[in-house]
C-alpha positions as CSV (number, residue, x, y, z in Angstrom):
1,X,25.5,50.1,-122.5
2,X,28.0,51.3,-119.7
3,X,31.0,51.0,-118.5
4,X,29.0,48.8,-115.2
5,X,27.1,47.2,-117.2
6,X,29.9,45.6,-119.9
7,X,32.1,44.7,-116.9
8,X,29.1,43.4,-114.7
9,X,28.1,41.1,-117.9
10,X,32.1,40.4,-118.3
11,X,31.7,39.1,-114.7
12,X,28.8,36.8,-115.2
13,X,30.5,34.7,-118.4
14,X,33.6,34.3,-115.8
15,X,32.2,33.6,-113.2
16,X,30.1,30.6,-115.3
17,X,33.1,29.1,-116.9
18,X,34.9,29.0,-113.3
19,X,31.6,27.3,-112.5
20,X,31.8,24.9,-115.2
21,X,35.8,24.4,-114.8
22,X,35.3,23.5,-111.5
23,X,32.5,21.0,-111.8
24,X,34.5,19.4,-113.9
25,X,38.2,19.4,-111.9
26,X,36.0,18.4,-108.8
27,X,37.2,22.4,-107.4
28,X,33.9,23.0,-104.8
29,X,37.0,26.3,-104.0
30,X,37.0,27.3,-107.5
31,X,33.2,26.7,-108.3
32,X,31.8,29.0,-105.4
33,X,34.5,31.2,-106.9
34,X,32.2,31.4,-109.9
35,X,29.0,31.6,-108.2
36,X,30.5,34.3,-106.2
37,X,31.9,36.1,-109.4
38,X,28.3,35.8,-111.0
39,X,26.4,37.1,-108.3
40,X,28.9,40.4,-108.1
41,X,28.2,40.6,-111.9
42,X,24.6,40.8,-111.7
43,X,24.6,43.6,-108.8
44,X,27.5,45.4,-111.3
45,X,25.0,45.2,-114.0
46,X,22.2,46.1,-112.2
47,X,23.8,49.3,-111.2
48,X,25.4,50.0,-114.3
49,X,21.6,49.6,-116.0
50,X,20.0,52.5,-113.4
51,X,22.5,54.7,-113.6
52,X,22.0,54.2,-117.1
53,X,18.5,55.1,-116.9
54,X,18.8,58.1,-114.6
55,X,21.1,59.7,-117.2
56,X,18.7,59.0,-119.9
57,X,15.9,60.4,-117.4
58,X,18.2,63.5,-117.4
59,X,19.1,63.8,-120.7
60,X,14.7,63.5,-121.6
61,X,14.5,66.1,-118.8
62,X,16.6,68.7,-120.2
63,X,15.6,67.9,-124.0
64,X,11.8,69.3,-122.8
65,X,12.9,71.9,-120.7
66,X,15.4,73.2,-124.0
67,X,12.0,73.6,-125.6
């Protein structure tokens, strides 16, 4: 896991508990803060898992090419 991905997952739990705080406070402001916070974690961790997999595409690449 990556740098994108732990922050884009770090994202997600905030953006539920903002969620969850402002259902319960009545917030609407505060819960389409979370949804808004969630949705930018998912694309975070979405990029953070290809770049993930390009660098182990690279990485297989250059292990077959070594031999």
């Amino acid at each position: 896991m990556n740098k994108d991905e732990l922050d884009g997952r770090v994202d997600q739990v905030k953006g539920k508990v903002k969620q969850a705080t402002g259902d319960l406070t009545g917030n609407e402001r505060l819960h389409d803060e979370g949804v808004a916070d969630e949705a930018g974690g998912d694309v975070q961790e979405g990029f953070g898992r290809g770049r993930r997999k390009v660098g182990e595409a690279v990485e297989d690449l250059g292990d077959k090419l070594k031999r």
